[in-house]
C-alpha positions in Angstrom: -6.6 0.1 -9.8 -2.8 0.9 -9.1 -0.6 -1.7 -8.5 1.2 -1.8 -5.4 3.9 -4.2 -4.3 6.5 -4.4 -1.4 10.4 -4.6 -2.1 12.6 -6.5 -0.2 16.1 -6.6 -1.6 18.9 -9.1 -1.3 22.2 -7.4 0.1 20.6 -4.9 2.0 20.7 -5.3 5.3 17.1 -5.9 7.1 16.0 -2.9 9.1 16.0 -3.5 12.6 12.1 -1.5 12.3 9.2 -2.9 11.0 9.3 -1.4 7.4 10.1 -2.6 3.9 12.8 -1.5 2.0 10.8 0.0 -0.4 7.1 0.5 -1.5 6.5 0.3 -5.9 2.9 2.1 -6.5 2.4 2.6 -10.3 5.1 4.5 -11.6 6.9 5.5 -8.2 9.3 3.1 -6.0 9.0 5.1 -2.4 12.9 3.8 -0.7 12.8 4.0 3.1 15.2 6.2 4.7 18.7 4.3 5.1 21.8 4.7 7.4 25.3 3.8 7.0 24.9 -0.1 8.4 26.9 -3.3 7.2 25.8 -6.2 6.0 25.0 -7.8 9.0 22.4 -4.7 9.7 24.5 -3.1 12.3 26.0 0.6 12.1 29.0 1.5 10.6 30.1 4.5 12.0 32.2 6.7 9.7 32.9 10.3 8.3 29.4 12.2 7.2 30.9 11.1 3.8 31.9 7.6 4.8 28.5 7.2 5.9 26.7 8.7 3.1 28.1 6.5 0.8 27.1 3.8 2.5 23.3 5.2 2.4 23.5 5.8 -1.0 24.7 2.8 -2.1 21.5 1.1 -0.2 19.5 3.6 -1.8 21.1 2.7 -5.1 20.3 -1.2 -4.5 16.9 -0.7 -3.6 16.0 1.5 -6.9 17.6 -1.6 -9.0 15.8 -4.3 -7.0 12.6 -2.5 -8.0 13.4 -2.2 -11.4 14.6 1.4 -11.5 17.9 3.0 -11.9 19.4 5.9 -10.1 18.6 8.5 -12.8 15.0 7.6 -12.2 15.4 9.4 -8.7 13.2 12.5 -8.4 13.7 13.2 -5.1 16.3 12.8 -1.7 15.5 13.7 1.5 18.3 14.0 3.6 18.7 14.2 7.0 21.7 15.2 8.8 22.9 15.1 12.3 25.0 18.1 11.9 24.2 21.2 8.9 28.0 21.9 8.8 28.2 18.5 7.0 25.8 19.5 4.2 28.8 21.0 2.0 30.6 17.9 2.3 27.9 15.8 1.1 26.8 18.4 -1.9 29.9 17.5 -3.6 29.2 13.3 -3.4 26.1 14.3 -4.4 27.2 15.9 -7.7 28.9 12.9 -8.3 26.1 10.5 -7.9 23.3 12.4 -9.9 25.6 14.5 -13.0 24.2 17.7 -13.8 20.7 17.7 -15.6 19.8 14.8 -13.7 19.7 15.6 -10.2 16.4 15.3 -8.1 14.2 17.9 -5.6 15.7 17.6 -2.6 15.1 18.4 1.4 18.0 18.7 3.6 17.4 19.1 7.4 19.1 18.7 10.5 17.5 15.9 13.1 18.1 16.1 16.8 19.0 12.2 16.5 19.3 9.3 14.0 19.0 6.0 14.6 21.9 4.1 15.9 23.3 7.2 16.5 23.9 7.9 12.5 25.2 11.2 10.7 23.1 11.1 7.9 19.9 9.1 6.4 19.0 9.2 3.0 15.6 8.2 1.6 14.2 9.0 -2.1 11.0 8.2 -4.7 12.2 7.5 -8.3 9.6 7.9 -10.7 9.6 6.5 -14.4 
């Protein structure tokens, strides 16, 4: 039987939806999407950039609190309020996963986010 456990991680803000942070089943941590919020759970508005940092970093958190790191990542979904912004964000995300380590990924453009976000990011990281 495959183990499967719910991750709830200290210093990232609760959702304001009924979901966990992430889901761990065997060998995969599934990571909720995540917007640009503070630490009291509320949005932080800010530059696509701004903002995607700020997902990141949560998405970051929640990989660690489950016991894997971000080069474990295997795949970002990312959606954007606005496709122009998608250039912006490739280069942060060259940054965050080097060359030879970066994951599948989906990019598509919502008609709304939450809160009235820019971007959410969610991922799987595998081991």
């Amino acid at each position: 039987m495959t183990r499967r456990y719910i991750v709830d991680v200290d210093g990232v803000p609760p959702s304001p939806s009924p979901i966990s942070n992430a889901v761990v089943v065997g060998n995969q941590c599934w990571i909720s999407g995540q917007l640009s919020v503070g630490d009291d759970g509320t949005y932080v508005p800010g530059s696509t950039i701004e903002e995607a940092k700020r997902a990141f970093a949560h998405v970051f958190r929640i990989a660690e609190a489950a016991g894997f790191s971000a080069t474990d990542i295997v795949y970002v979904d990312l959606a954007f309020i606005d496709l122009a912004d998608v250039k912006a964000v490739n280069g942060l995300y060259a940054e965050l996963f080097p060359e030879g380590q970066r994951p599948a990924r989906t990019i598509y453009q919502a008609a709304a986010l939450p809160f009235g976000g820019r971007i959410k990011v969610q991922a799987v990281a595998a081991r």
